[in-house]
C-alpha positions in Angstrom: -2.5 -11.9 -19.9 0.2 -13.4 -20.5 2.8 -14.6 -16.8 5.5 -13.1 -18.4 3.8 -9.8 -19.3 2.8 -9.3 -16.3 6.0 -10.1 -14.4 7.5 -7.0 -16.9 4.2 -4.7 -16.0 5.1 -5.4 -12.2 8.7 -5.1 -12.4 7.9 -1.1 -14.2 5.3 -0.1 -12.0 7.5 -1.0 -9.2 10.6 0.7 -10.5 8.0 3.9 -11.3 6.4 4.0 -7.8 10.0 3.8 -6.6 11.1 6.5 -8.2 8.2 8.8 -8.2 8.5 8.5 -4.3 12.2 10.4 -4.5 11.3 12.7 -7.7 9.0 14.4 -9.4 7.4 12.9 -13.0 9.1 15.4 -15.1 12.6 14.0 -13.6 12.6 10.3 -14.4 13.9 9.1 -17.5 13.4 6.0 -19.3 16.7 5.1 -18.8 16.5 5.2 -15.1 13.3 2.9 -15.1 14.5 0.6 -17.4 17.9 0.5 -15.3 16.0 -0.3 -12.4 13.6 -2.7 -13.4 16.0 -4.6 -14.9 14.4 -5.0 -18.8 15.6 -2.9 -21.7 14.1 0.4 -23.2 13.0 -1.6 -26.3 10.5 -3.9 -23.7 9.6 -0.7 -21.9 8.3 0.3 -25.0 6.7 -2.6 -26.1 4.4 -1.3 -23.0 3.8 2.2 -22.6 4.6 5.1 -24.8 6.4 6.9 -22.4 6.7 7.8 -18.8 3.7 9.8 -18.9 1.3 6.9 -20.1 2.8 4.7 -17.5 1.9 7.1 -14.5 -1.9 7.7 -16.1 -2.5 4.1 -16.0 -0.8 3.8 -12.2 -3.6 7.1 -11.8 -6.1 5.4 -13.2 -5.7 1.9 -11.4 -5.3 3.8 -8.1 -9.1 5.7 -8.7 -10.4 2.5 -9.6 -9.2 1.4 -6.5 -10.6 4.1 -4.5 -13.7 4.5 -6.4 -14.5 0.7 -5.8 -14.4 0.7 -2.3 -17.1 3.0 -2.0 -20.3 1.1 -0.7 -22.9 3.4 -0.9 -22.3 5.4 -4.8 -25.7 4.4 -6.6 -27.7 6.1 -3.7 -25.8 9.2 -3.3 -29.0 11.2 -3.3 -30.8 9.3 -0.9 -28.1 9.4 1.4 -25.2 11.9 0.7 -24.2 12.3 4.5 -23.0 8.6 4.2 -21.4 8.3 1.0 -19.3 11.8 1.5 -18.4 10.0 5.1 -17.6 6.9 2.4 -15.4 8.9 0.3 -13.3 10.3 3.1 -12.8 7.1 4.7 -12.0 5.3 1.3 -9.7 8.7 0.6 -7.7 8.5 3.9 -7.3 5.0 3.1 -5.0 5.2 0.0 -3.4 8.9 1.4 -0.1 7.5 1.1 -0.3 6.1 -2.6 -2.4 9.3 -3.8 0.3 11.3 -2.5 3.3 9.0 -4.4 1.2 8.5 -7.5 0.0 12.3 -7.7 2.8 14.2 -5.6 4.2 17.0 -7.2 2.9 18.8 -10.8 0.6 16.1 -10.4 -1.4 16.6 -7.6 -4.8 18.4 -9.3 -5.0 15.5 -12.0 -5.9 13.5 -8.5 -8.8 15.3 -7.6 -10.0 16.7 -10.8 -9.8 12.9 -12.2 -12.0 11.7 -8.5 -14.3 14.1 -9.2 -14.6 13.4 -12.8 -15.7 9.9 -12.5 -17.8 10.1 -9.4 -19.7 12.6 -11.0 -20.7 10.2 -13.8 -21.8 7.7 -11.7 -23.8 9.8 -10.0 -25.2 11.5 -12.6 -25.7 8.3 -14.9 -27.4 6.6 -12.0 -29.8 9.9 -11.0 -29.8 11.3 -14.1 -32.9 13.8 -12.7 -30.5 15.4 -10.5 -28.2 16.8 -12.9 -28.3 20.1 -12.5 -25.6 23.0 -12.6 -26.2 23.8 -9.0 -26.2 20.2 -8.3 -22.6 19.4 -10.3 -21.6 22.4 -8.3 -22.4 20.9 -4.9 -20.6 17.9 -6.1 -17.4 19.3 -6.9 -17.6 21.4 -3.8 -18.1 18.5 -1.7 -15.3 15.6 -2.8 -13.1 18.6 -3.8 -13.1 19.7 -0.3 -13.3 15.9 1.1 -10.0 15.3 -1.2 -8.2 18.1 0.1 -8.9 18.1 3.5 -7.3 14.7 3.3 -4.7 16.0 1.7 -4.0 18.4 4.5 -1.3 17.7 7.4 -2.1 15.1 8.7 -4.8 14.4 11.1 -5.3 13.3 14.9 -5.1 9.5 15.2 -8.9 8.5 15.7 -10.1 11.5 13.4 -13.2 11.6 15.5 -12.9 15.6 15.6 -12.2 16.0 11.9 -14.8 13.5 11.2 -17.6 15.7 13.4 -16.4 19.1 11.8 -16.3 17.6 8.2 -19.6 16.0 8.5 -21.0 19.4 9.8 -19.8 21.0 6.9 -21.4 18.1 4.5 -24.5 18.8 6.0 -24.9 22.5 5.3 -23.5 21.8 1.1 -25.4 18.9 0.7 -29.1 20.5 2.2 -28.2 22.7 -0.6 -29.2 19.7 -3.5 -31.9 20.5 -5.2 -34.6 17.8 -5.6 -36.5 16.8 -8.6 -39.9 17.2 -8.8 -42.5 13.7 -8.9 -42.8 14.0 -12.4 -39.0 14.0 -13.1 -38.0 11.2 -11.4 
């Protein structure tokens, strides 16, 4: 991409994150960005449709970002204890730019988006497991990881939301249902 392109790109998504920290989505006008990212509408434009396109693609880089840090995805079945302990950590580690990126009316997208994708991977990679129970277990599990991050926040060493939040893994995840030899 073009230096100059992506100077532009920068100079929006910084003016966006900038505002979307003081106000919600539905608040910010074009005008406003524009203002303070120093270009004109016309170039604003030239890159996004409108305000709403820019904040999916901010959403969207931020997942990636989240989603790539996980270590453990393609063996989620084999060891779900670790990669839900994976998705907290890699959850509590972008808290403060989920909660800029998604605050507000946007909030659900976050999680509803998280789970979207993690269940694809999972279920592309382990394609024997998909089953309605299972999907369920899923959402219930990173639904509940993303909001109890989402919750005030916690204790500095997290060692006693850690414990309770891996108990609580343990009881929905001995819940997956196996597939049998001759589905695997």
């Amino acid at each position: 991409m073009d230096l100059r392109i992506q100077r532009t790109k920068a100079a929006i998504k910084k003016a966006f994150l900038q505002l979307r920290s003081q106000k919600p989505i539905e608040k910010i006008t074009v005008t406003e960005l524009t203002k303070l990212a120093n270009i004109n509408k016309a170039t604003f434009y030239l890159h996004y449709s409108d305000i709403y396109a820019l904040s999916d693609e901010l959403e969207d880089s931020l997942i990636d970002e989240v989603l790539t840090g996980l270590k453990v995805q393609e063996n989620f079945f084999d060891n779900p204890q670790q990669y839900a302990l994976e998705i907290f950590k890699a959850l509590v580690a972008h808290r403060d730019e989920i909660d800029c990126v998604f605050s507000g009316g946007r909030f659900a997208l976050a999680s509803d988006k998280i789970e979207s994708r993690i269940k694809v991977a999972l279920f592309d990679s382990s394609p024997a497991y998909k089953t309605r129970k299972n999907e369920i277990i899923v959402t219930f599990l990173i639904q509940g990881l993303f909001h109890s991050v989402k919750t005030p926040r916690m204790s500095g060493d997290m060692r006693e939301e850690l414990a309770q939040l891996s108990q609580l893994t343990t009881l929905v995840i001995s819940q997956i249902e196996r597939p049998t030899v001759n589905e695997q």
